[in-house]
MIDOSE-1310 file (N, C-alpha, C; in nm, 2 decimals, decimal comma, always signed):
residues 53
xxxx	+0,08/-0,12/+0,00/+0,00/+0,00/+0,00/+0,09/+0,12/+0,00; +0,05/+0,26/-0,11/+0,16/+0,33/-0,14/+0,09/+0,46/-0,06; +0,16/+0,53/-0,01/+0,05/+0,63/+0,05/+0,09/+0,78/-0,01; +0,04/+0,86/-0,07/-0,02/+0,97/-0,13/+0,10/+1,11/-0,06
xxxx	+0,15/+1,12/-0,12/+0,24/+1,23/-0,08/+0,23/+1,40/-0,12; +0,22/+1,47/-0,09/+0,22/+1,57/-0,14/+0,11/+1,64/-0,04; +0,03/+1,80/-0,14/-0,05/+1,88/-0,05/-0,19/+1,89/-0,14; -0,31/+1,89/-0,08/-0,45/+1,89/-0,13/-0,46/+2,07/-0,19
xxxx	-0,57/+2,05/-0,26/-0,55/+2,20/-0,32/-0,64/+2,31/-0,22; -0,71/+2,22/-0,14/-0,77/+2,32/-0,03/-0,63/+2,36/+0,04; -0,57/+2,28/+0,10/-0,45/+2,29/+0,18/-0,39/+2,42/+0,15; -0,36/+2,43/-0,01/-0,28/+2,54/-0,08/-0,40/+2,65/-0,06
xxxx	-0,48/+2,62/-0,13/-0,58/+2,77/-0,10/-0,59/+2,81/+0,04; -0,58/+2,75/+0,13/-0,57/+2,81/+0,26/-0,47/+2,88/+0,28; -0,35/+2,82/+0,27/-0,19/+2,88/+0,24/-0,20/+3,03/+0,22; -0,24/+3,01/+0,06/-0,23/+3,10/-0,02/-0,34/+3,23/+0,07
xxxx	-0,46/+3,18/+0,11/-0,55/+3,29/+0,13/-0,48/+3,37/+0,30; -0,36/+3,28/+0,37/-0,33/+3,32/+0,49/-0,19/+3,44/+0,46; -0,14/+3,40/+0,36/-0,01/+3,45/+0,27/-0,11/+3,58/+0,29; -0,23/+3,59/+0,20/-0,29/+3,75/+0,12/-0,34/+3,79/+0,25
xxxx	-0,37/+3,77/+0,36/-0,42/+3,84/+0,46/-0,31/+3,90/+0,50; -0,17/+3,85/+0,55/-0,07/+3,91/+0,59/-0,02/+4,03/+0,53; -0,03/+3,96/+0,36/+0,04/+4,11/+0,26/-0,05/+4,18/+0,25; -0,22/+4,20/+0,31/-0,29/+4,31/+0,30/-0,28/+4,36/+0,42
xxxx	-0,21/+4,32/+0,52/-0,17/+4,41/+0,65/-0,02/+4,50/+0,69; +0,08/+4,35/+0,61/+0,23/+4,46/+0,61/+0,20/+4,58/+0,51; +0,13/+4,54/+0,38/+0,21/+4,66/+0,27/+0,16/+4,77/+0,32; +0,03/+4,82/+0,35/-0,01/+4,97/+0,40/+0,12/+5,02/+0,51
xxxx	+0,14/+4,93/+0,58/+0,20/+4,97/+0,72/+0,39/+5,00/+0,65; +0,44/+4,94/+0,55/+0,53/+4,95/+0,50/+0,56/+5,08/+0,38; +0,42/+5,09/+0,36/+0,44/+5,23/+0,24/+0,40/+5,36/+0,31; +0,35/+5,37/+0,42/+0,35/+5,47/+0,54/+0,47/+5,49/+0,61
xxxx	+0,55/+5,42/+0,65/+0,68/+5,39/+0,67/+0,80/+5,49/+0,56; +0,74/+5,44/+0,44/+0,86/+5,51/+0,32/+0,85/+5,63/+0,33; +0,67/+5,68/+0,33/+0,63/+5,80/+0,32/+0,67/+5,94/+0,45; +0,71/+5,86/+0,59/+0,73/+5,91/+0,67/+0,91/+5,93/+0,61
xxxx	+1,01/+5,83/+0,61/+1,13/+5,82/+0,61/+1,15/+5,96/+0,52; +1,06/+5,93/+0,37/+1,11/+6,08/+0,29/+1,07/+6,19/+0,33; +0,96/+6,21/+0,43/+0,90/+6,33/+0,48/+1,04/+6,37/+0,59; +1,08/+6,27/+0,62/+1,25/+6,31/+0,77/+1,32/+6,35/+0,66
xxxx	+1,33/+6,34/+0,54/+1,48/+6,31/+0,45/+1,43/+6,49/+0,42; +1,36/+6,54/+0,36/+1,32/+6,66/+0,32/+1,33/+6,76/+0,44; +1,26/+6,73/+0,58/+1,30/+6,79/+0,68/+1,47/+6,85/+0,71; +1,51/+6,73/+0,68/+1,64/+6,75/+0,70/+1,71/+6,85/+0,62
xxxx	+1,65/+6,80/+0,47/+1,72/+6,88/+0,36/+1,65/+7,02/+0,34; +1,55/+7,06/+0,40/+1,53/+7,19/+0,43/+1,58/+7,27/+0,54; +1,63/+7,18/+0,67/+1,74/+7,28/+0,76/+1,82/+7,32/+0,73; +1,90/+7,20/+0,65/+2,06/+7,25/+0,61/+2,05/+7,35/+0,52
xxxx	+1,93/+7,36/+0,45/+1,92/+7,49/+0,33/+1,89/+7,61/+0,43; +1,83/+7,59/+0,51/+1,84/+7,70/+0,61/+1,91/+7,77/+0,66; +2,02/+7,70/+0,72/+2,13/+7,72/+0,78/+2,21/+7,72/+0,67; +2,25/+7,70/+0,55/+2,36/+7,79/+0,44/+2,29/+7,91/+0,42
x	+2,17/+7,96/+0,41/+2,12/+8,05/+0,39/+2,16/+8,16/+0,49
């Protein structure tokens, strides 16, 4: 008797649907993140213009 190796396709669609929950929760939180970092980077680069000024 040979027994069946591998994964059922519910198995994978579960996977798969647990995967897209996650990446519908990091990417917002990750592209807010960039949005902040460049808003520091311009802060910055408007003091130093300041201060040569």
């Amino acid at each position: 008797m040979e027994k069946d190796v591998g994964f059922t396709v519910i198995e994978l669609l579960i996977v798969i649907a647990i995967i897209s929950i996650i990446a519908a929760i990091a990417v917002p939180n990750l592209m807010s993140a960039n949005i902040r970092a460049k808003v520091s980077g311009v802060k910055a680069d408007m003091g130093s213009i300041a201060i040569a000024l």
